[in-house]
VMD Tcl script that draws the C-alpha trace (Angstrom):
set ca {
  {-116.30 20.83 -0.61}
  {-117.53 19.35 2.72}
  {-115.10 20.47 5.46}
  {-113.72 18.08 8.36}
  {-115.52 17.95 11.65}
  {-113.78 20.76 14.09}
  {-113.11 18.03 17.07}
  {-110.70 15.06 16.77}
  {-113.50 12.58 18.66}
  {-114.60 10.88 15.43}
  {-112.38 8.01 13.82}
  {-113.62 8.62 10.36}
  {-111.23 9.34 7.71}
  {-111.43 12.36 5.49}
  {-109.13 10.95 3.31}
  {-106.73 7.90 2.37}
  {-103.80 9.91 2.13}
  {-102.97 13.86 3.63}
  {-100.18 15.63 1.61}
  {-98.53 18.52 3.71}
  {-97.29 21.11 1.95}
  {-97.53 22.04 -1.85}
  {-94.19 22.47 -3.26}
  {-92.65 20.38 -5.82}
  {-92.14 17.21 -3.64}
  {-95.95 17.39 -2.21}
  {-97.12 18.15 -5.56}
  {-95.21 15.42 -7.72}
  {-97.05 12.37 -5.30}
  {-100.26 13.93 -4.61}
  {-100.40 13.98 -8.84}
  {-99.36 10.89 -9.19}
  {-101.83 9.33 -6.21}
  {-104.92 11.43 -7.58}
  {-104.12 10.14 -11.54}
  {-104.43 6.46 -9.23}
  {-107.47 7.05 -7.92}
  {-106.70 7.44 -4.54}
  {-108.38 10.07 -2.05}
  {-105.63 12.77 -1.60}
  {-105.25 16.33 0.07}
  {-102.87 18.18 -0.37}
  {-102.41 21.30 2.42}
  {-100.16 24.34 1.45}
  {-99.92 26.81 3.86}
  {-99.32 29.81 1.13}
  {-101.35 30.91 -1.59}
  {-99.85 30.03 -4.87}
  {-97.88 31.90 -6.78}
  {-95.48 32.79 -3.88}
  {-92.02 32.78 -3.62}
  {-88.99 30.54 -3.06}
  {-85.59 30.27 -3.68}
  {-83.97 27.17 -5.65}
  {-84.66 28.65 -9.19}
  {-82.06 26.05 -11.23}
  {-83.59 22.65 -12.67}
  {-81.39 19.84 -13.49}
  {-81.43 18.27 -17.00}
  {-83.11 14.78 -15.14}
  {-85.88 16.81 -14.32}
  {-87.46 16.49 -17.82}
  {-88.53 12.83 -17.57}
  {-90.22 13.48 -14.38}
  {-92.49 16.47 -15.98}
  {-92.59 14.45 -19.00}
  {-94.19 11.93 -17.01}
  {-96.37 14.49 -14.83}
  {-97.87 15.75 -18.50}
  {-96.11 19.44 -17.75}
  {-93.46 19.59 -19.79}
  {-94.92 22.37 -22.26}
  {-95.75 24.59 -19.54}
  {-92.12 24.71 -17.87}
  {-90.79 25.29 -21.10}
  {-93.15 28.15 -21.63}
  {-91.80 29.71 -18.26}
  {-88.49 28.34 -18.63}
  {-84.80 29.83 -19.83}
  {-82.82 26.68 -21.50}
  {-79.68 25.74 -19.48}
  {-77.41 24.03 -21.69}
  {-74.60 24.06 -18.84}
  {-72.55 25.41 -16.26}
  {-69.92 28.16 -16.48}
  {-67.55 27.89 -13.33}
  {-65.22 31.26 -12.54}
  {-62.64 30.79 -10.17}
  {-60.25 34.56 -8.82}
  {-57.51 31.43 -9.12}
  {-57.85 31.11 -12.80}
  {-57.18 33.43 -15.75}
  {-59.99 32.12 -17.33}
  {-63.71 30.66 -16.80}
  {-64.94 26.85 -17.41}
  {-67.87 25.27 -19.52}
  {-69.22 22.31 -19.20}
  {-72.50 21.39 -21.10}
  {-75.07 18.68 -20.32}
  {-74.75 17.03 -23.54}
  {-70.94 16.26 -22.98}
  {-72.79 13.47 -20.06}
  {-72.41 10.00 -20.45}
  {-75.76 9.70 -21.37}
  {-76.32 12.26 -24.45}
  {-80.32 12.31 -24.15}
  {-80.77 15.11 -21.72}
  {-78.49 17.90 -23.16}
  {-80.33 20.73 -21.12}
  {-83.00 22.11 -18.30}
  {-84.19 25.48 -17.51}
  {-83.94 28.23 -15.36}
  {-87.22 29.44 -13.88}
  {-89.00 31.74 -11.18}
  {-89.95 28.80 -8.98}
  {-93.70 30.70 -7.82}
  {-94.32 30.11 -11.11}
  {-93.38 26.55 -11.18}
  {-94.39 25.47 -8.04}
  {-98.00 27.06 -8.95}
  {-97.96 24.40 -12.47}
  {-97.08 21.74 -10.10}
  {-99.66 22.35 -7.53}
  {-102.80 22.89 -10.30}
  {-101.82 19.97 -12.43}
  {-102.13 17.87 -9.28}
  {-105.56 19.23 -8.44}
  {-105.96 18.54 -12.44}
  {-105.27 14.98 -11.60}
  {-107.75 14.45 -8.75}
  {-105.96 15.49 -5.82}
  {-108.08 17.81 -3.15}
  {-105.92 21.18 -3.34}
  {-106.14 23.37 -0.83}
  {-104.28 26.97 -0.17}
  {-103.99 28.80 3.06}
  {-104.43 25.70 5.31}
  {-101.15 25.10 7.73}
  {-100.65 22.26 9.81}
  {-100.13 23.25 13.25}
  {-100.25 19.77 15.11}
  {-99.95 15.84 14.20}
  {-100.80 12.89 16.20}
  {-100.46 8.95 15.68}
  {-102.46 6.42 16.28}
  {-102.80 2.92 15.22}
  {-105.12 3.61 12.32}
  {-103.38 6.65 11.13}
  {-103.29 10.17 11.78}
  {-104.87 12.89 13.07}
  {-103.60 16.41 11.82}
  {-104.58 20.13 13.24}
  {-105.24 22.52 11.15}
  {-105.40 26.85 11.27}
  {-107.24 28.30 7.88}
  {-106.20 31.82 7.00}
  {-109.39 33.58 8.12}
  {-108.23 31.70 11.71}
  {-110.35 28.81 11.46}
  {-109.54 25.64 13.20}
  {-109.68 22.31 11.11}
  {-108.83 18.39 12.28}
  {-108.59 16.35 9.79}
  {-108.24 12.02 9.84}
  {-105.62 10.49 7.39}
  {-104.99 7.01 6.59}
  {-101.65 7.92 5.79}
  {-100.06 11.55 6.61}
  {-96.85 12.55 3.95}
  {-94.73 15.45 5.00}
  {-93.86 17.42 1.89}
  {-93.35 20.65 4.17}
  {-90.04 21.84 2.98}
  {-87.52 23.44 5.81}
  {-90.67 23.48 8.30}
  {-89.60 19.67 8.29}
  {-92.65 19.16 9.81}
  {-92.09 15.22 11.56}
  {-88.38 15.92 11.70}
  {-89.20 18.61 14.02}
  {-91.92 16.43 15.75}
  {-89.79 13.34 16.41}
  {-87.04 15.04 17.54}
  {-84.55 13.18 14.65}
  {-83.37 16.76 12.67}
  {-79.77 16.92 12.45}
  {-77.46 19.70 11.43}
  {-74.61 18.79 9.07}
  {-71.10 17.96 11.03}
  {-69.84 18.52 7.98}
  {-71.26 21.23 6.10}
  {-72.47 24.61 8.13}
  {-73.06 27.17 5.14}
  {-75.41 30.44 5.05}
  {-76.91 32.30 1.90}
  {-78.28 35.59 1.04}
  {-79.73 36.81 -2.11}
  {-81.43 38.67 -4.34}
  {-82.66 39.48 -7.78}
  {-81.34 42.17 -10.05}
  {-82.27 43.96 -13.69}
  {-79.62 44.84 -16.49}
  {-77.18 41.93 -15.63}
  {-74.62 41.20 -17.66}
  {-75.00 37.49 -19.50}
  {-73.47 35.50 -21.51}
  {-74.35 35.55 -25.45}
  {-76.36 33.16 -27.58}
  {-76.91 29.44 -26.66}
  {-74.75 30.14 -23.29}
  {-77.30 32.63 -21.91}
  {-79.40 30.68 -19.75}
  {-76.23 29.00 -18.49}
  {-76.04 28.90 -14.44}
  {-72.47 30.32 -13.44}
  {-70.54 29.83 -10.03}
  {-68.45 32.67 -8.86}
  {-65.89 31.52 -6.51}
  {-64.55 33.48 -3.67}
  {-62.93 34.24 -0.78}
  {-65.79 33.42 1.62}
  {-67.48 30.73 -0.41}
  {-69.14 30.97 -3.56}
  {-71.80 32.80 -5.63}
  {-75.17 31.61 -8.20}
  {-75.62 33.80 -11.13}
  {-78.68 32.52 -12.74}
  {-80.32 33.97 -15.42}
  {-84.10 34.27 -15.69}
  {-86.87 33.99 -19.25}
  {-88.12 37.46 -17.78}
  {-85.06 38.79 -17.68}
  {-84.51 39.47 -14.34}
  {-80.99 37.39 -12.67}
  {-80.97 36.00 -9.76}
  {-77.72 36.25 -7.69}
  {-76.87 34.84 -4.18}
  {-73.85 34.06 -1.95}
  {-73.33 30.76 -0.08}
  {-70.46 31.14 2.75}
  {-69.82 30.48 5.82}
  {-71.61 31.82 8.74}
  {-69.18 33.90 10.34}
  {-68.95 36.11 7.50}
  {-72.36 36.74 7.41}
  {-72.49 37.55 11.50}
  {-68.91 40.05 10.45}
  {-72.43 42.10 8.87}
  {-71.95 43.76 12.23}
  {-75.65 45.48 11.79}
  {-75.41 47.13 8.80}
  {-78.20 47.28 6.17}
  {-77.99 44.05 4.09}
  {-78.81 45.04 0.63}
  {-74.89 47.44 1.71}
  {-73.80 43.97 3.09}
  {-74.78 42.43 -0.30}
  {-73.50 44.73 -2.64}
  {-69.82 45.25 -1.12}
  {-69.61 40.86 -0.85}
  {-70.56 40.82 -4.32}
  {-67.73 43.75 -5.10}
  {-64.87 41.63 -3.34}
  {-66.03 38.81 -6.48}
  {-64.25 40.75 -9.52}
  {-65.85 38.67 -12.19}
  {-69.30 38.83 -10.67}
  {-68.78 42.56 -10.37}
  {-68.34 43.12 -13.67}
  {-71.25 41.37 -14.85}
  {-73.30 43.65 -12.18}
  {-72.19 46.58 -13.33}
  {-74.84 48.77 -14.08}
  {-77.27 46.44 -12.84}
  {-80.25 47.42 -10.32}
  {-81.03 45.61 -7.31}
  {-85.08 45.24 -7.83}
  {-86.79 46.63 -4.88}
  {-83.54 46.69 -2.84}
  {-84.63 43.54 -1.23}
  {-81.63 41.07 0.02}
  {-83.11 37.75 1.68}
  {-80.85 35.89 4.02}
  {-81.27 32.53 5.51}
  {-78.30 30.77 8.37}
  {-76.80 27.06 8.69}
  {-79.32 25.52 6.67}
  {-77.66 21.71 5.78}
  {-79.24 19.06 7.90}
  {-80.90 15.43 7.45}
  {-83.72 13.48 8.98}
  {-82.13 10.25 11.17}
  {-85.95 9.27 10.29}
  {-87.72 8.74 6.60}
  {-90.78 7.18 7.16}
  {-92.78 4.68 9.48}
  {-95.92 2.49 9.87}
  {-98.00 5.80 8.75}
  {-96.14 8.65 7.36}
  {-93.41 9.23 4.73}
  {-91.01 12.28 4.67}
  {-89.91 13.53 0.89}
  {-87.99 16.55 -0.38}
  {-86.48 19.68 1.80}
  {-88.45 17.92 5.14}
  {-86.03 15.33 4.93}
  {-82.92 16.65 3.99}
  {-81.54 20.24 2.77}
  {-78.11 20.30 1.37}
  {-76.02 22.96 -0.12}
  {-77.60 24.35 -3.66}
  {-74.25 24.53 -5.69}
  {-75.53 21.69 -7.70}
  {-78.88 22.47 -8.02}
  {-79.97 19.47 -6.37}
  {-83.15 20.58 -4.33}
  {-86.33 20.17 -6.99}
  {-85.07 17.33 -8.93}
  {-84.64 15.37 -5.46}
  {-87.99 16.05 -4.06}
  {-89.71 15.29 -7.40}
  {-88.16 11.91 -7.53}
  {-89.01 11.45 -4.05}
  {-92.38 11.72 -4.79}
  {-92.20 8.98 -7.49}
  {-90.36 6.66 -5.38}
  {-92.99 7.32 -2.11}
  {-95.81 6.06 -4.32}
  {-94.76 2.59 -3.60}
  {-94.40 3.17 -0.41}
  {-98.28 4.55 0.01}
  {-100.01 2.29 -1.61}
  {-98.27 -0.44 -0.04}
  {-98.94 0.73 3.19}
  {-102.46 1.25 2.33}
  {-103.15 -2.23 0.41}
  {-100.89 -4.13 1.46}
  {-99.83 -3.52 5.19}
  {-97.77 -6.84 5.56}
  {-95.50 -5.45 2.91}
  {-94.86 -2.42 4.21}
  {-91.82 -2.28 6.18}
  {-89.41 -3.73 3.04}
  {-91.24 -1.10 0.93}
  {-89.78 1.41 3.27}
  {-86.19 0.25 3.38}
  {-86.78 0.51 -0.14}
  {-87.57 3.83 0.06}
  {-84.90 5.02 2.82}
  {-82.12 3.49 0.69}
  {-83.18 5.26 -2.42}
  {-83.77 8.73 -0.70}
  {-80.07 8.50 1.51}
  {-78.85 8.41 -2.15}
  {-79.04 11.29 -3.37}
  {-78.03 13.72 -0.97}
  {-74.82 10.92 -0.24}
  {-73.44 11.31 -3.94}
  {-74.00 14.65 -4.21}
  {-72.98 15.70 -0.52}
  {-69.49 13.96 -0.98}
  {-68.46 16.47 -3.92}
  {-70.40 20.03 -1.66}
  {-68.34 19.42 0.75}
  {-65.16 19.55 -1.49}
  {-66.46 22.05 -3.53}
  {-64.56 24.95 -2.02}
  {-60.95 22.81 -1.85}
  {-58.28 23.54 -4.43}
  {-57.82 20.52 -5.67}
  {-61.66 19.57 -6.41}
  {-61.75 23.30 -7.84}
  {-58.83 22.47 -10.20}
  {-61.20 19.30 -11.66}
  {-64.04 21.72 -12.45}
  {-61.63 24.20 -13.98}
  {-59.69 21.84 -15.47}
  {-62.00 18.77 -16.32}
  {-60.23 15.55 -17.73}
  {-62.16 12.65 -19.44}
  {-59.38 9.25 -18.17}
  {-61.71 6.70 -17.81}
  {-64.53 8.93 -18.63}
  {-64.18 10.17 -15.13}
  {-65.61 14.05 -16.53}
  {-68.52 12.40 -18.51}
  {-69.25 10.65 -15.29}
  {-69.39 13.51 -13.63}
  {-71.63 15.53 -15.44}
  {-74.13 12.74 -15.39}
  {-74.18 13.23 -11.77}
  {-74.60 17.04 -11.92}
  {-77.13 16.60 -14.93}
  {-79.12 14.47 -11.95}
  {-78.80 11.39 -13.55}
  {-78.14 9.12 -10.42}
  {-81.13 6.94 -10.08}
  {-81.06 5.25 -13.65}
  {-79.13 2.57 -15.23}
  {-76.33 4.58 -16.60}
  {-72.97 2.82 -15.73}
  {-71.15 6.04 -13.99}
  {-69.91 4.51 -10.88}
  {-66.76 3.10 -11.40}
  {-65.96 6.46 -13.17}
  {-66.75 8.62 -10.08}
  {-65.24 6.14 -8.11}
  {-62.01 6.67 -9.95}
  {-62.35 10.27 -10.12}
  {-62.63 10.25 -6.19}
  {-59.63 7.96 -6.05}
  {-57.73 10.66 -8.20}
  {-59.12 13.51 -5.91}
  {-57.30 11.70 -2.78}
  {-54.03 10.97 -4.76}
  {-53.77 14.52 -6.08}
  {-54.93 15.71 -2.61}
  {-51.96 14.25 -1.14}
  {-49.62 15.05 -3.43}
  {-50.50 18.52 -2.79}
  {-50.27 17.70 0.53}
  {-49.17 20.63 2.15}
  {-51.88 22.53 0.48}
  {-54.70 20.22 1.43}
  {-53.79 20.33 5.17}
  {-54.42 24.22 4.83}
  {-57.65 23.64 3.13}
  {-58.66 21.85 5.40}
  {-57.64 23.27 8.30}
  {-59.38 27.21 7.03}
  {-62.82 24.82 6.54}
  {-62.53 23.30 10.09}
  {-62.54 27.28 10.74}
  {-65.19 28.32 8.32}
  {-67.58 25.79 9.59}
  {-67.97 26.83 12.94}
  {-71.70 27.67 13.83}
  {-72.51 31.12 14.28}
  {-75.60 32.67 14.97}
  {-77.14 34.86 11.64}
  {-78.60 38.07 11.36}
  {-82.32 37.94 10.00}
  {-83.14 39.94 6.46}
}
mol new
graphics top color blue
foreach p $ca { graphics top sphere $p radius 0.5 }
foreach p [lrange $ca 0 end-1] q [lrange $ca 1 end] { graphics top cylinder $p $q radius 0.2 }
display resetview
């Protein structure tokens, strides 16, 4: 392939639309633009397969790869995840709640996978589509003009490439590429949390149909992922609050690891025996934060570079993907037809604020007592419970009539909050603690 000229002075454009990064969310709409015709490149500074985090799928997310022409492959790497078991140290014994119990019965399950392997289907069907794919190119600079963009390149082997977009789409996960370069990041108010993690051998899982199933561990410093993988390998992490990570006080984090997950009984005993693979404990700090900014006269953000929230509900792939589907619009009309741009966008914004909105309101309950009693405890008044696992099955964008059910299941939340109220006000009062920022240690 013919490379880009090394020096910015030419207005030619290399392409109609640049793609930056190559995870699911820069994958999804550089597929979907290359199946169109259109001249895309797609930049990921890795090499696929490589690593990341975010390893649960939502049962929504099988229309989108239906629609990408992957399904078969994700179920080849996949483990089936008919539900979600939650485990509370407040409750005798654990909840289910399967998919198929939804309002809408036609997605009954997703998968659990290694997301290197994944990401690496996404990325080569979209170079299978048309889209230029290229590996080991990160963007280092971006700069506007009134014809489009103009984006700085470093190659692995050190190289220095400029490239000219029409349009410039940053895909570039929690490098939040334009966030970062326009100054409009924010950091939750609301929701400070920090994770570690790692993978282990010889877990303990549940049996037949209920293997693959995704289970939350609750305790006293937040909660816990147990998710199991096809290769049989589990992947376990903690998400709590900040402080308690900093109260690591230097030791050795795979120690640090190991005695959180031994204050979590249940999650103990389904590590017992099990081996840590490689010793390796990664650890990340207050990660939940939004864009004030999702696109403009050039450039659309999608995925993680707009907005990363908590993972309880799995949240992170399915939202990027759609993202990408919904930006398509957004491109082309930009490209074609420039007059219509600006009420494509608004368009777009209103669709991409929605997501993280409906699922953000129940995160940031997610730790209270009385939202934990719903989960343990799920009712169907009003179909309030098949409402709600159409929202956790990702099913949020469609036509299916759930909102005045989670409305009402909200409106029961406050009325049960304040009948409890002494109890809520001491909820509330321990997160106003928890969420304070502190600074956390590196892995």
């Amino acid at each position: 392939m013919q490379q880009p000229p090394s020096t910015a002075s030419s207005a030619k454009f290399h392409c109609d639309v640049l793609v930056v990064g190559g995870g699911p969310a820069g994958s999804t709409i550089s597929a979907l633009l290359g199946a169109r015709g259109r001249d895309v490149v797609m930049l990921e500074k890795a090499h696929h397969p490589r690593f990341h985090i975010g390893e649960s799928l939502l049962p929504a997310n099988a229309a989108l790869f239906d629609k990408l022409g992957v399904r078969d492959e994700v179920e080849r790497i996949g483990m089936p995840k008919w539900g979600v078991e939650f485990v509370s140290p407040d409750h005798p014994a654990p909840a289910f709640v399967e998919f198929a119990d939804a309002w809408d019965k036609s997605m009954p399950y997703a998968w659990q996978v290694r997301r290197a392997e994944l990401d690496e289907i996404l990325f080569r069907n979209a170079a299978k589509q048309g889209a230029r794919a290229l590996e080991g190119h990160r963007v280092r600079d971006v700069a506007f003009d009134a014809d489009g963009a103009t984006v700085q390149v470093e190659c692995d082997d050190g190289a220095r490439q400029t490239w000219r977009t029409r349009f410039l789409v940053d895909a570039s996960g929690r490098d939040t590429l334009l966030a970062n370069h326009f100054k409009c990041k924010q950091k939750s108010p609301k929701h400070n949390s920090s994770a570690l993690y790692g993978h282990f051998t010889g877990a303990k899982r549940l049996e037949g149909k209920l293997e693959g199933n995704i289970t939350i561990f609750w305790f006293a410093h937040g909660w816990f992922w147990f998710i199991p993988l096809a290769d049989g390998t589990t992947s376990v992490g903690a998400v709590c609050w900040p402080y308690y990570l900093k109260s690591r006080n230097g030791r050795p984090m795979p120690e640090f690891f190991k005695d959180s997950i031994a204050s979590c009984k249940g999650l103990a005993e389904r590590l017992e025996g099990a081996e840590l693979i490689d010793d390796l404990v990664h650890a990340t700090g207050n990660y939940s934060y939004a864009s004030s900014l999702s696109g403009g006269d050039r450039f659309l953000m999608l995925g993680d570079a707009y907005a990363f929230i908590d993972p309880v509900f799995s949240s992170g792939v399915y939202l990027a993907m759609q993202g990408g589907f919904d930006a398509v619009d957004v491109v082309e009309t930009a490209l074609d037809r420039p007059a219509n741009a600006a009420a494509a966008r608004v368009r777009y914004d209103k669709r991409l604020r929605h997501g993280p909105r409906e699922f953000s309101w129940f995160i940031y309950r997610v730790t209270n007592p009385t939202m934990r009693e719903f989960f343990m405890h799920p009712q169907n008044p009003m179909r309030v419970k098949e409402a709600l696992l159409s929202l956790l099955a990702g099913d949020i964008f469609g036509t299916t009539p759930i909102w005045r059910s989670i409305r009402i299941m909200k409106a029961m939340y406050y009325l049960v909050s304040i009948g409890n109220l002494g109890r809520t006000v001491r909820a509330w009062q321990r997160r106003r603690i928890n969420i304070r920022d502190a600074e956390v240690p590196a892995s």
